[in-house]
N, C-alpha and C positions, 0 to 999 in steps of 0.2 A: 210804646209797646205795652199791652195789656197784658200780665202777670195770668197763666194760667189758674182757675178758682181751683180752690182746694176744700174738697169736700167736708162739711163742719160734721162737728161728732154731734150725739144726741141723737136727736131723731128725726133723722133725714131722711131721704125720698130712700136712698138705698137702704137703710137700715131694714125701714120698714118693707118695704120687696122683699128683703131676706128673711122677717120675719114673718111674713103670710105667705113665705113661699109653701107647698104642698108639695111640689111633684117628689119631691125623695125619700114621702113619708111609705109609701110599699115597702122602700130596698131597709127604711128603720123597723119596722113593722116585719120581714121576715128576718132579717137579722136578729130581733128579741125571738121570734118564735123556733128559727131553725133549731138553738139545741135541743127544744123541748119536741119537735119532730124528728129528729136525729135520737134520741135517747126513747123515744117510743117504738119509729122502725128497727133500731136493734133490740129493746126488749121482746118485740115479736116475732121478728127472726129467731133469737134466740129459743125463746119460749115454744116456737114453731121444732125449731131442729130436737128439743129435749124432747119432747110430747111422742118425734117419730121415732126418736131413739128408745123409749120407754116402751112404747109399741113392738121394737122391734126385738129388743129385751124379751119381751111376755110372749112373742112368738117361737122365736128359738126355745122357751122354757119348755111349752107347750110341746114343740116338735122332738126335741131328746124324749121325754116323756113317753111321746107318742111312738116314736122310731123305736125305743127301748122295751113296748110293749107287746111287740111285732117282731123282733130277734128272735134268733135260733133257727136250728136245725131239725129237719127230721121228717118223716113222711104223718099223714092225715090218720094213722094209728096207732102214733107212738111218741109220747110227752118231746116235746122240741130240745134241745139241748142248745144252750145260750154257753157265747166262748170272751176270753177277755181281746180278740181281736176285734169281735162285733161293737162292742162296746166302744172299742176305740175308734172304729170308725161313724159310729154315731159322733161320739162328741166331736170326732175332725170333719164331720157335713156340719157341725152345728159350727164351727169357727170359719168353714168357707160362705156358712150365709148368714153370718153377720160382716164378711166383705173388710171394709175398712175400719172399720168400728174397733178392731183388732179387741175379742173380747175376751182370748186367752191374756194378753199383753196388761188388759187394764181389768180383768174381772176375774171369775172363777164360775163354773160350772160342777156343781153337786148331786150325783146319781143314785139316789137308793133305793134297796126293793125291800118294800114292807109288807111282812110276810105273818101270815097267823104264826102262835107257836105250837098250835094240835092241830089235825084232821081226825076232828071234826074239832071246832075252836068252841068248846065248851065252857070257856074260862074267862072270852072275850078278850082275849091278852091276843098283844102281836109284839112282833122284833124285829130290829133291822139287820136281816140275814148277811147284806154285803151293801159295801159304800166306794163309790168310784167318784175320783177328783181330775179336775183338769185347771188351769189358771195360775196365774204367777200371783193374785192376789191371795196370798197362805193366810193373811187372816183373818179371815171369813171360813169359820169352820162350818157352819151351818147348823142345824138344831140337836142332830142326834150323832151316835158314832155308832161304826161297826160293830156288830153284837151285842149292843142294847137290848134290851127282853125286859117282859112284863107290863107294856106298853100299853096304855088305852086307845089306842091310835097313833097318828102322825100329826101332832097340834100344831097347826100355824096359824100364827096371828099376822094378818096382812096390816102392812100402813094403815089401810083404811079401811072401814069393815069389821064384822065380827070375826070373832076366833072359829076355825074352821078344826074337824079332827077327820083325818082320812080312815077308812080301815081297807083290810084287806078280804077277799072272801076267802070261803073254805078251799083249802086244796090251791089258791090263788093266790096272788101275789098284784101290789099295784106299784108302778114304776114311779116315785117321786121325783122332782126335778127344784132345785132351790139356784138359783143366779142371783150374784153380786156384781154391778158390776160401776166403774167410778167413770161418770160422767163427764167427756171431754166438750167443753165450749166453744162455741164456734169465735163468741167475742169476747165472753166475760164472765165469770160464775157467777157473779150477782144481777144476771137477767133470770137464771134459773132456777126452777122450782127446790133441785135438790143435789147435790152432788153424787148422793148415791141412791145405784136402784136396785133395790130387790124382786125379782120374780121368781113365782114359783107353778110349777105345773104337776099333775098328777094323773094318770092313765093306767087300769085296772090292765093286766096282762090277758091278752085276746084268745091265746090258743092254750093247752094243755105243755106245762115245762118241768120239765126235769127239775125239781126244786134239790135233788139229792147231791147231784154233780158229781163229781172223782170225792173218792174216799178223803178224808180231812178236810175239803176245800168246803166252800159254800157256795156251792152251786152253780159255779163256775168254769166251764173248763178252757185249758190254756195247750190244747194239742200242739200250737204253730209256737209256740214258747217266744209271743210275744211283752214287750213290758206291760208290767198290768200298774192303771191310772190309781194307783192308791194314793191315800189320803194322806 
C-alpha cells in the first residue's frame, strides 16, 4: 500500500497558487480604505448638519429683530405702544422655529433697542434704552447692558468680517438681536467647525413708537402684568 504524499514545504505548486492568488485583493483593498471612507462620510455629515444649524441660527436672529421692529400697538396716528407681553411672544415664535434645536435649553437670545439719546441726536451719541433675555445659557451676556449711554453705536465684530457699528435714526430706534448658542453633534464635535455660534441681527423700527412708555419704565408697558424677560 502506497503512503498517502505529503505536501513538501518551500515552494510547491500550492504555495505558489496562494501566492499569485488575486481574487481577495478588492475585500483587502477596501478594508484598508473603508475607515478612511467611513471618517470622510461622517466628517460631511457632520459638517453638513453644523453649516444648517448656523443657517438656522442667523435666521431666528434676523426674524426677533425683524418681529421686534414690527410690535406694538395703536392706530396709523398715534406712536405704537410696545408691551412686555409682545416681546415675549416674539422670543416664544423664535424657540417654536428653531423646533428641535431647543435653543432656549442650549443658547440664549438678546433683545435690545438702541435708541439716540436726543431728538434731534446732535451729539451722535445713542443708549440702550432696554434689554430683554431669554435662554438657560447666563453666560453669554452679550455686548452692552441696560442703560448704557454715550454710545457711538452698537459695535459688533463678527467672527468674520470687519467690525460693523449700528446707529439708530432720529426719533427711531433700531431693534438688535445678539444669539449664542452651543452646538449639539450629530457624531462628534471634532467633525465641526465650532462649538459655538454667534449670531447677530439688526432691524431699524418700521412705524412711529412710543419711546416714553409708563412714567419710570423705559418704554415699556406691562398692562397684562406679565413676567418681563430680564437679564
Amino acid at each position: 500500500m502506497t503512503a498517502p504524499a505529503v505536501p513538501r514545504t518551500g515552494n510547491t505548486p500550492f504555495l505558489r497558487l496562494l501566492r499569485d492568488d488575486r481574487s481577495g485583493m478588492a475585500v483587502v483593498e477596501f478594508a484598508l480604505c473603508l475607515p478612511f471612507f467611513v471618517a470622510f462620510t461622517m466628517g460631511g455629515v457632520e459638517l453638513t448638519n453644523f453649516t444648517t444649524t448656523k443657517m438656522r441660527m442667523s435666521q431666528i436672529a434676523l426674524q426677533v429683530a425683524d418681529n421686534a421692529s414690527r410690535i406694538g400697538t395703536g392706530s396709523v396716528v398715534s406712536s405704537k405702544q410696545i408691551s412686555e407681553a409682545q416681546i415675549n411672544d416674539l422670543l416664544t415664535g423664535a424657540g417654536l422655529q428653531a423646533d428641535a434645536l431647543d435653543l432656549y435649553g442650549r443658547g440664549r437670545v438678546i433683545l435690545y433697542s438702541l435708541e439716540p439719546v436726543a431728538n434731534p441726536n446732535t451729539t451722535d451719541r445713542y443708549t440702550i434704552r432696554w434689554k430683554r433675555c431669554r435662554g438657560a445659557k447666563t453666560t453669554y451676556a452679550g455686548s452692552y447692558t441696560q442703560g448704557q449711554t454715550n454710545l457711538t453705536g452698537f459695535v459688533y465684530t463678527p467672527p468674520v468680517g470687519t467690525t460693523q457699528t449700528i446707529k439708530a435714526p432720529n426719533g427711531g430706534a433700531v431693534m438688535v438681536v445678539q444669539l449664542s448658542y452651543t452646538y449639539r453633534p450629530l457624531i462628534t464635535q471634532a467633525f465641526a467647525l465650532k462649538s459655538e455660534i454667534l449670531e447677530f441681527g439688526a432691524m431699524t423700527v418700521r412705524d412711529p413708537r412710543d419711546m416714553t412708555g409708563p412714567s419710570g419704565g423705559v418704554g415699556i408697558y406691562n398692562t397684562e402684568g406679565v413676567t418681563v424677560s430680564t437679564c
